[in-house]
N, C-alpha and C positions, 0 to 999 in steps of 0.2 A: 299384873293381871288381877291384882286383889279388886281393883272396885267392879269389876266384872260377876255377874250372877254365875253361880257354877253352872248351871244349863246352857247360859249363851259363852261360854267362854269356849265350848265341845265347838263352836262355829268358826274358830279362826282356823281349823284343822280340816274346814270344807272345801274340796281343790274347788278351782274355776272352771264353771261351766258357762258357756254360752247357750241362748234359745234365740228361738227362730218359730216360725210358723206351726213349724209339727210340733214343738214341745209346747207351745203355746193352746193347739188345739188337744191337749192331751190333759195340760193342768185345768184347761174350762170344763172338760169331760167327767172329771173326777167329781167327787159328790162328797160335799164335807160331811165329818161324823160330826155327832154329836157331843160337845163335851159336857159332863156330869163334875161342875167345879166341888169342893169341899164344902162342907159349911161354915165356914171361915173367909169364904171367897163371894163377893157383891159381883153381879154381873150388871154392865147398863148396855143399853142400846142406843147407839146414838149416829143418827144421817147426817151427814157432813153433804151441805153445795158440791156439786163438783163445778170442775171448770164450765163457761159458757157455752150453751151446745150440748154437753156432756149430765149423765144419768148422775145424779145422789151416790154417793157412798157410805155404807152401809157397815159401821163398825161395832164391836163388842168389845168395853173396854173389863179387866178383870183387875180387883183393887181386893188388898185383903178388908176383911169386915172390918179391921183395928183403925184403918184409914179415916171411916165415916165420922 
């Protein structure tokens, strides 16, 4: 588990859950906060095609500034 970031490595320890409708209409309900990255931290915005038919997605990618 070394090449793993210590924050997502807490993830293999998440039991399995299933969704379905009601948790589905529960996490569109929810309202993102806001995040206030570091100043060391570059935020971009970037809309990705979605499939045919289908809305844009709409991502935030975070890169340390040492990246640029």
């Amino acid at each position: 588990m070394n090449d793993i970031h210590p924050d997502l490595a807490r993830g293999r320890f998440i039991p399995k859950m299933s969704y379905g409708p009601l948790s589905s209409r529960i996490m569109r309900s929810l309202k993102a906060r806001p995040v206030a990255p570091g100043p060391d931290i570059t935020v971009q915005e970037v809309v990705v095609p979605g499939p045919e038919g289908a809305p844009d997605v709409s991502l935030r990618v975070f890169q340390p500034a040492s990246r640029r």
